[in-house]
VOLUMTOR-486323 format. One record per residue: residue number from 1; chain; x, z, y of N, C-alpha, C in turn. Coordinates in steps of 0.1 Angstrom, whole numbers, always signed. Atoms other than C-alpha are relative to their C-alpha. Example, Ala and Ser with C-alpha at 12.3 -4.5 7.8 and 13.67 -1.06 7.14 Angstrom:
BEGIN
> k|c|n_xx|n_zz|n_yy|ca_xx|ca_zz|ca_yy|c_xx|c_zz|c_yy
> 1|A|+9|+0|-12|+123|+78|-45|+9|+0|+12
> 2|A|-9|+0|-11|+137|+71|-11|-8|+8|+11
! end
This chain:
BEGIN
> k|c|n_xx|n_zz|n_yy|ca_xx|ca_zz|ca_yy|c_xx|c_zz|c_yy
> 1|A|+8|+0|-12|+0|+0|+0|+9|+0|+12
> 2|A|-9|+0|-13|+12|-9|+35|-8|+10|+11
> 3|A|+2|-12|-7|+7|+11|+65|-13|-9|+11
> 4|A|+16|+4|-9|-21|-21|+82|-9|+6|-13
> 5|A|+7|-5|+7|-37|-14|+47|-4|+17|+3
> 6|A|+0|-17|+3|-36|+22|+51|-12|+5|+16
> 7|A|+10|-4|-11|-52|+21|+87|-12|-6|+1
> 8|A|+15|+9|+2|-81|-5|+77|-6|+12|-10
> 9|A|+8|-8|+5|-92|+20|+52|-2|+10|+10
> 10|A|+4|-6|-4|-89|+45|+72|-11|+0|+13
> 11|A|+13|+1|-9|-110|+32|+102|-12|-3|-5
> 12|A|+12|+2|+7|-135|+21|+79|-7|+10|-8
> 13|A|+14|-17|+2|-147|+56|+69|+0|+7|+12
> 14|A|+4|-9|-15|-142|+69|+104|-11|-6|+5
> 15|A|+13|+10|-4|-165|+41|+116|-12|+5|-13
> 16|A|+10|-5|+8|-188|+50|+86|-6|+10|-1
> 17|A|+4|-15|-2|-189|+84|+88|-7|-1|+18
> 18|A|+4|+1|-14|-194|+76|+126|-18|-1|+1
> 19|A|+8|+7|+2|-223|+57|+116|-12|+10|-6
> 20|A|+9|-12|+12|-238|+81|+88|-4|+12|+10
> 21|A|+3|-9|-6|-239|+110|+115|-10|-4|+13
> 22|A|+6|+6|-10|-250|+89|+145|-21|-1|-2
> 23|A|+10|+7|+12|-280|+74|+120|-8|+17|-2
> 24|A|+10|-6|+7|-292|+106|+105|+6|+15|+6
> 25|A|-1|-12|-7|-284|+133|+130|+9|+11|-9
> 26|A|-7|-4|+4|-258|+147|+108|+15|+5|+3
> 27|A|-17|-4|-10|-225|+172|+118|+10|-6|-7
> 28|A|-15|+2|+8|-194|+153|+112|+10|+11|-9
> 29|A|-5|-15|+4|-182|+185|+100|-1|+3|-17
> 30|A|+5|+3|+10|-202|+182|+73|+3|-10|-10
> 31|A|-3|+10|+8|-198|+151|+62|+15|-7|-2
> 32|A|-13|-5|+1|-161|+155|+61|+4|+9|-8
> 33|A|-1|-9|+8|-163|+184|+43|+0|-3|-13
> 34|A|+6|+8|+11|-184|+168|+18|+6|-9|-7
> 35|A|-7|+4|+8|-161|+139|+14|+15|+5|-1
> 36|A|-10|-9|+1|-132|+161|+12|-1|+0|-17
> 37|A|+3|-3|+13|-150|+171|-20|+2|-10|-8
> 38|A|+1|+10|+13|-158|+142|-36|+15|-5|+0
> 39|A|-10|+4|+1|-123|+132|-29|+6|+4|-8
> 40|A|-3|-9|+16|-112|+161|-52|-6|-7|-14
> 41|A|+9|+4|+17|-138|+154|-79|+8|-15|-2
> 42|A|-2|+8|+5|-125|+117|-79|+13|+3|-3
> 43|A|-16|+1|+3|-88|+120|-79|-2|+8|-13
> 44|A|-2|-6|+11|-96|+147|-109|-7|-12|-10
> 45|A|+13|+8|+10|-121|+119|-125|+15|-12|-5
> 46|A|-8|+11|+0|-92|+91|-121|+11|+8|-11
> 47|A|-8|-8|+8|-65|+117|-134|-5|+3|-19
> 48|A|+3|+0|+12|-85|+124|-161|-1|-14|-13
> 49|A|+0|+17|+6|-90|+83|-171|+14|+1|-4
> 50|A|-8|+1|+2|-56|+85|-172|+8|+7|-15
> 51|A|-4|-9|+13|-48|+113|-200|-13|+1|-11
> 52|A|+10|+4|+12|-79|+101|-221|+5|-3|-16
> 53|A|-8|+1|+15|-57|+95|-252|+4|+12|-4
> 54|A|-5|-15|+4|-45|+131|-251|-13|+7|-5
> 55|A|+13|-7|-3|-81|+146|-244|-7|-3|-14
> 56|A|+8|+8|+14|-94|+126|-276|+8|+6|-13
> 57|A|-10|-9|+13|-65|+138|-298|-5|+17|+1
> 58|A|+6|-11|+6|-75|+174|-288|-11|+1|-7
> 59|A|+13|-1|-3|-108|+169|-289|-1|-1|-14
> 60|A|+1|+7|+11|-104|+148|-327|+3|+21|-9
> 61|A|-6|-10|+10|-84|+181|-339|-7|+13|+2
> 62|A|+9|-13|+2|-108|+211|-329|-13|-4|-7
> 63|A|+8|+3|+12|-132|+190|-346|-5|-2|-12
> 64|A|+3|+1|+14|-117|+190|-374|-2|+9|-8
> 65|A|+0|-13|+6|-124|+220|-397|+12|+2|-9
> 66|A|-14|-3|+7|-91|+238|-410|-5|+3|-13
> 67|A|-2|-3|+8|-84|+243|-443|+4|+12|-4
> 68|A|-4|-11|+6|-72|+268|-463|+18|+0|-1
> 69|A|-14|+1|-3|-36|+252|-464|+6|+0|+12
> 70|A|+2|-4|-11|-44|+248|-425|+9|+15|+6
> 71|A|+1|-10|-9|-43|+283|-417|+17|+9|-4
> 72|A|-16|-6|+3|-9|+303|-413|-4|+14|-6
> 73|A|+2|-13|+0|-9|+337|-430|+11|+9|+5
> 74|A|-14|-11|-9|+7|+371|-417|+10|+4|-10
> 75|A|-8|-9|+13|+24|+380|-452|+9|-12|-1
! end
């Protein structure tokens, strides 16, 4: 990403948010906040796409029911 790319996104949610608050009597404050949030939730959403091969291997192996050769004993 370059740095005109970097400023076209960014005026393109200032202008929107501009818009969105103007439109429906809403505190920028708010809706800042707000996408603050969802910014979280995605970056964790994308992050997670990413380690979806790991997540499936846990996921396969608490599924699977241990054995009897499975299980370690204390003796």
């Amino acid at each position: 990403m370059n740095r005109e790319l970097a400023n076209e996104i960014r005026e393109v949610i200032e202008d929107t948010v501009g818009y969105l608050c103007s439109e429906n009597m809403v505190s920028g404050e708010l809706v800042w906040t707000m996408l603050e949030c969802l910014s979280q939730a995605k970056v964790a959403e994308l992050e997670d796409d990413l380690t979806i091969g790991r997540q499936e291997k846990l996921f396969k192996k608490k599924a699977t029911p241990a054995t009897k050769s499975d299980r370690k004993t204390d003796w």
